[in-house]
N, C-alpha and C positions, 0 to 999 in steps of 0.2 A: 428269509430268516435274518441275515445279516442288516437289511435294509430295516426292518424292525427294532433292531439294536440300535444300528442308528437314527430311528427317528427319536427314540428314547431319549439318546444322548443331545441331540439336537433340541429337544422338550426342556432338558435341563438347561442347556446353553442360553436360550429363547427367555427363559423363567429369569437366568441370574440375569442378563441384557433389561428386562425388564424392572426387574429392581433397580438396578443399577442407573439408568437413565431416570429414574421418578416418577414411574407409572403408578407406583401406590399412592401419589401424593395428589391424584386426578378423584374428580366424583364419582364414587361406583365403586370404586377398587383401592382393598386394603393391601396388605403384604399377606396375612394370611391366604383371601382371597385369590389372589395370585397363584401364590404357594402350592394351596388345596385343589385348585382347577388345574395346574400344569402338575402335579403329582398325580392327580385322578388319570389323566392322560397319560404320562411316563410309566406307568404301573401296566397301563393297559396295552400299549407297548411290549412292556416290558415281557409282560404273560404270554402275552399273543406267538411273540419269536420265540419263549418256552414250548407253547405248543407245538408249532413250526417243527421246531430242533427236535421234538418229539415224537410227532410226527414222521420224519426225514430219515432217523433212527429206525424207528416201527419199521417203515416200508423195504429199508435196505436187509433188516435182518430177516423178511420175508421172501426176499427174489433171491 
């Protein structure tokens, strides 16, 4: 669950590094583009350790 959060966080880090060095300024890839792909990722993430946490919950209030 934790390790999900963190890959999130990690997603964002990754994203701004990427801006920040000039990768939008390459053929292929805009800042939105960037942006849109590592948000689509960090979201998915993000959900995922919701579930998780959700899950983990569920289970304990049943044993």
């Amino acid at each position: 669950m934790f390790t999900l959060f963190s890959m999130a966080g990690i997603q964002a880090v990754l994203s701004t590094i990427a801006l920040m060095t000039g990768m939008s300024q390459l053929a292929g890839s805009s800042v939105i583009e960037i942006l849109t792909v590592n948000g689509f990722f960090f979201t998915l993430f993000v959900i995922a350790g919701l579930l998780f946490r959700n899950a983990a919950e569920e289970s304990s209030y049943q044993s």
